[in-house]
Backbone bond lengths (Angstrom), bond angles and torsions (degrees), N, CA, C in turn:
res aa  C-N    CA-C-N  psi(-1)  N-CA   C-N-CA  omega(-1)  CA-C   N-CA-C  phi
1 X - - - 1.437 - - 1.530 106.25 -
2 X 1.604 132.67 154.15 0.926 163.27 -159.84 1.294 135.32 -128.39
3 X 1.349 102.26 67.12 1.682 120.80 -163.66 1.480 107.44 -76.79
4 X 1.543 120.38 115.29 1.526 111.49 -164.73 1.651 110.14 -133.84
5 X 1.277 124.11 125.24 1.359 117.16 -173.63 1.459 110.45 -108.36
6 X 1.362 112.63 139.58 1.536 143.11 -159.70 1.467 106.09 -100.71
7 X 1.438 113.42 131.01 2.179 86.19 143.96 1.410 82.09 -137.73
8 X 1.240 92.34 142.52 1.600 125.42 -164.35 1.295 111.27 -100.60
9 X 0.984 135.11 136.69 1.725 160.58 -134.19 1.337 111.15 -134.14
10 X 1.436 114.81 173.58 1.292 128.88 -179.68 1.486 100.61 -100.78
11 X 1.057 119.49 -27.94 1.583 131.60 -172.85 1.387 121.37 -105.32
12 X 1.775 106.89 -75.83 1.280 120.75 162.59 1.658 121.46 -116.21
13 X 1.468 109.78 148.67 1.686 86.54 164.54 1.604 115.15 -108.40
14 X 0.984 94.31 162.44 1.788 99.68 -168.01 2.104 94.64 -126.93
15 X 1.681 84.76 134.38 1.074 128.88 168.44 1.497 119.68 -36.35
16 X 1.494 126.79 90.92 1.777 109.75 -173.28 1.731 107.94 -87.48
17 X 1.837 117.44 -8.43 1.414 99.29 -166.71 1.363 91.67 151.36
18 X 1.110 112.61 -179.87 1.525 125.90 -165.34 1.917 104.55 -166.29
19 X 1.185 106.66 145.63 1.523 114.00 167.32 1.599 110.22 -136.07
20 X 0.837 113.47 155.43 1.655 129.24 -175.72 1.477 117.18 -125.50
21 X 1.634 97.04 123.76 1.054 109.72 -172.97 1.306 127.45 -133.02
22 X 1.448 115.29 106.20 1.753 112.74 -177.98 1.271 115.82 -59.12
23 X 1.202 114.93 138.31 1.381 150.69 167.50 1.325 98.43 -45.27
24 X 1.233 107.32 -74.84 1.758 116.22 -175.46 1.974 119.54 -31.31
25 X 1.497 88.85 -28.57 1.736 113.82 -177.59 1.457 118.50 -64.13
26 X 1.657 112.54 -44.97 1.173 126.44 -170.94 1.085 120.75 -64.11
27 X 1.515 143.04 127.10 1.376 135.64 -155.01 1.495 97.89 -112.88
28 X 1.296 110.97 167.40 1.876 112.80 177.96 1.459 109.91 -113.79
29 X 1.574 95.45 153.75 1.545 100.78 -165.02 1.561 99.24 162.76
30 X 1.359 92.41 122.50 1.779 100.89 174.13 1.373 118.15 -102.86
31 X 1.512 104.92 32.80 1.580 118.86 139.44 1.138 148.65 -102.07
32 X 1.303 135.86 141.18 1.515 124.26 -175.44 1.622 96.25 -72.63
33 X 1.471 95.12 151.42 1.720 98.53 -179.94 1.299 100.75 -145.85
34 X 1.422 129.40 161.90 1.413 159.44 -154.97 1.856 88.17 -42.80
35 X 1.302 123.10 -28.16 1.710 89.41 -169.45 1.538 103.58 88.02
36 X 1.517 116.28 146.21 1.317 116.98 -173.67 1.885 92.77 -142.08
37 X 1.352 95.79 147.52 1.338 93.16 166.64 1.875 141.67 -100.32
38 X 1.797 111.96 117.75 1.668 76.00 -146.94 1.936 91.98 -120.92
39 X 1.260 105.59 141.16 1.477 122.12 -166.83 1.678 105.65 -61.84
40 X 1.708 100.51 117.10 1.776 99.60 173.56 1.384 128.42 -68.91
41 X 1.081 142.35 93.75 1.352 137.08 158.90 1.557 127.53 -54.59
42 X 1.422 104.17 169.43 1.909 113.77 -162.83 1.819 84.20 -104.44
43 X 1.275 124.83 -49.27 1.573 121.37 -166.94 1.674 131.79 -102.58
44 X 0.821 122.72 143.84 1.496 102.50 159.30 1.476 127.69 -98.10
45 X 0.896 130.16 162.27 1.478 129.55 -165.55 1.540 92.01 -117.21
46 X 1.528 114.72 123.75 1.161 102.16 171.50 1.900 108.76 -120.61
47 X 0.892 149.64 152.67 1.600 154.83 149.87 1.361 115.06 -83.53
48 X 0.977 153.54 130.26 1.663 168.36 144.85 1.618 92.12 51.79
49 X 1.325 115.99 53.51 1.077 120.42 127.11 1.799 98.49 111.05
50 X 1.753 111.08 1.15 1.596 136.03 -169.15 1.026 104.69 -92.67
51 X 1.242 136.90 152.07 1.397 122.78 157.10 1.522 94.79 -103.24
52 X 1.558 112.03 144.59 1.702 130.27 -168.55 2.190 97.11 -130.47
53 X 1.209 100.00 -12.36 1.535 91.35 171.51 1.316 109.98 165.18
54 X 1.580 122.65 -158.01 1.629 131.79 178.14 1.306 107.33 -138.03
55 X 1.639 109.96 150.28 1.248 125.42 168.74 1.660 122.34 -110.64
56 X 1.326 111.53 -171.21 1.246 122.14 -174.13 1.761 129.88 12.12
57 X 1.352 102.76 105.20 1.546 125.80 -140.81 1.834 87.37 -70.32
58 X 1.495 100.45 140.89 2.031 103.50 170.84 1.752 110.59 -101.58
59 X 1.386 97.26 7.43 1.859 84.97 166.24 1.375 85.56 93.10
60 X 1.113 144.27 -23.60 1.927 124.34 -161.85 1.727 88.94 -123.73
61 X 1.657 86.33 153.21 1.547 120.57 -161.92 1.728 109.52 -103.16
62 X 0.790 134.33 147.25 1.589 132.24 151.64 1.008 148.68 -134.88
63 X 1.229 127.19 86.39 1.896 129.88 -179.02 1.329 137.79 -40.49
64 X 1.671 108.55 89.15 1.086 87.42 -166.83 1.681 103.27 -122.42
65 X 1.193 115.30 168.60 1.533 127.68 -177.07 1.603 117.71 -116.18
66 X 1.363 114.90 62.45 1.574 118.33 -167.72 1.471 97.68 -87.76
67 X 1.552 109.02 138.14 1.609 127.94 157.85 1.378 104.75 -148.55
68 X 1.600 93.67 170.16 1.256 121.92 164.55 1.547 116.57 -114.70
69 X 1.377 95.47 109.18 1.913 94.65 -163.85 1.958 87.53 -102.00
70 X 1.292 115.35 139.62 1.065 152.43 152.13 1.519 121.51 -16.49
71 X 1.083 156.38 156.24 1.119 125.13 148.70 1.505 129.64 -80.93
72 X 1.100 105.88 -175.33 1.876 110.38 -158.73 1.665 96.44 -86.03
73 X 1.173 137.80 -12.82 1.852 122.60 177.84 1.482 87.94 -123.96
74 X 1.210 113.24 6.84 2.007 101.13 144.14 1.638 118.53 -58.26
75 X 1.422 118.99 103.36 1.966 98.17 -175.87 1.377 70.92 -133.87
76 X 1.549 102.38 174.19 1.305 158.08 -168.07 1.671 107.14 -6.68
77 X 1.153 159.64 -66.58 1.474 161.96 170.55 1.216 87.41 -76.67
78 X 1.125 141.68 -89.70 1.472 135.58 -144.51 1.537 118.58 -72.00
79 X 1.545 113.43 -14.18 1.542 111.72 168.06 1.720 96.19 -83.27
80 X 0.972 134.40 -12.10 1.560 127.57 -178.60 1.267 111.82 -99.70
81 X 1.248 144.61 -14.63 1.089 171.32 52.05 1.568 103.86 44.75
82 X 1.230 126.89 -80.19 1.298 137.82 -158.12 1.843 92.24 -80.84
83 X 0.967 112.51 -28.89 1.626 117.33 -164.63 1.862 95.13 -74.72
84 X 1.256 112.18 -49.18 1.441 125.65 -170.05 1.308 98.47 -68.01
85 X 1.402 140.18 -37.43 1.669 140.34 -156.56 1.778 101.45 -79.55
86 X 1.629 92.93 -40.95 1.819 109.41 -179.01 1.585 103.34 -61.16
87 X 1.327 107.35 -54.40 1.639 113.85 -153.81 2.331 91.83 -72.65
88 X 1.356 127.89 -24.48 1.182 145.45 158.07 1.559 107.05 -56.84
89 X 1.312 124.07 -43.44 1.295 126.17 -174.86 1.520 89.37 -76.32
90 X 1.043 120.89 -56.58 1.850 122.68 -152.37 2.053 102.71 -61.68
91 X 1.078 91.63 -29.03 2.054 99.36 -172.15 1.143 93.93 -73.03
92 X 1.460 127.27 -53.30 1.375 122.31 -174.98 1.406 117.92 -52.75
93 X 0.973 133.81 -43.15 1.879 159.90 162.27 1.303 105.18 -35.13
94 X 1.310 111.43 -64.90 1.218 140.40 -176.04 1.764 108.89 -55.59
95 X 1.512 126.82 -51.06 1.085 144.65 161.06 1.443 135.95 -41.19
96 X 1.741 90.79 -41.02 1.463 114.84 -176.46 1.655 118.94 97.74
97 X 1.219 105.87 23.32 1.431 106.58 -164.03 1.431 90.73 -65.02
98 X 1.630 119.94 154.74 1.834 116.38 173.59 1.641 97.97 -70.53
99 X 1.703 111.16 159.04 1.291 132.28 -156.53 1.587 84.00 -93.58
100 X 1.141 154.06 -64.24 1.353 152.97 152.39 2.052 100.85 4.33
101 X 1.250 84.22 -57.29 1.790 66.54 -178.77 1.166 137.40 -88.82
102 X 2.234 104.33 -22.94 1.614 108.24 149.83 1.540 115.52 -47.01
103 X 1.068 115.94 -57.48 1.465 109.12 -178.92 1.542 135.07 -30.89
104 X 2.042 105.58 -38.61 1.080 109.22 158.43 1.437 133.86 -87.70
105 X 1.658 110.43 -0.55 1.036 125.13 176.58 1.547 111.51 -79.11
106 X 1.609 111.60 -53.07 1.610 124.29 165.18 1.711 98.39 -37.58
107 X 1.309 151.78 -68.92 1.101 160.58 -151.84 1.504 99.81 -58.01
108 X 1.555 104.85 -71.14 1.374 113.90 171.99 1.416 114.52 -33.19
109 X 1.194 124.12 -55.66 1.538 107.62 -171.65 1.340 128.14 -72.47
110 X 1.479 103.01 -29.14 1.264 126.34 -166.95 1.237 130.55 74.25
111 X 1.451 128.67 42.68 1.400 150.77 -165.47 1.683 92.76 -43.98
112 X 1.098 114.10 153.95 1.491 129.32 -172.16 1.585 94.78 -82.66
């Protein structure tokens, strides 16, 4: 994900920076929580064509509060349950396993 800060104009708005943020990072929870603070950069860094992060810091900060909340008739065993199958999906990702076999893995569980 692609967290990008603006200041907005009468005319145009111009670009203050960008931060990058893996997916794989984001934890679940259908609570708001403390907010994290994450450093704006001027570039992105990209590798074979990916973006993997940002460079050269612009001095400004940003609070942000990212999750992945659950769904709403997820309750008690099966939201813990469903939380553990995701956070299992995310390592694999994370690993590099080929997407061909998450796919049959997603099936297997039967993600909501």
């Amino acid at each position: 994900m692609l967290l990008e800060l603006w200041n907005k104009g009468v005319l145009w708005d111009k670009l203050l920076g960008v931060h990058y943020l893996a997916l794989t990072s984001v934890q679940y929870s259908n609570e708001a929580g403390p907010g994290k603070w994450f450093q704006i950069d001027q570039e992105l860094e990209t590798r074979n064509g990916q973006t993997v992060g940002t460079s050269r810091p612009t001095g400004h900060s940003l609070l942000v509060d990212v999750r992945f909340e659950l769904p709403y008739d997820a309750q008690g065993d099966d939201a813990e349950e469903l939380q553990a199958k995701l956070q299992a999906l995310n390592r694999l990702i994370e690993v590099g396993v080929n997407f061909s076999f998450i796919s049959i893995f997603i099936s297997i569980l039967e993600i909501y």
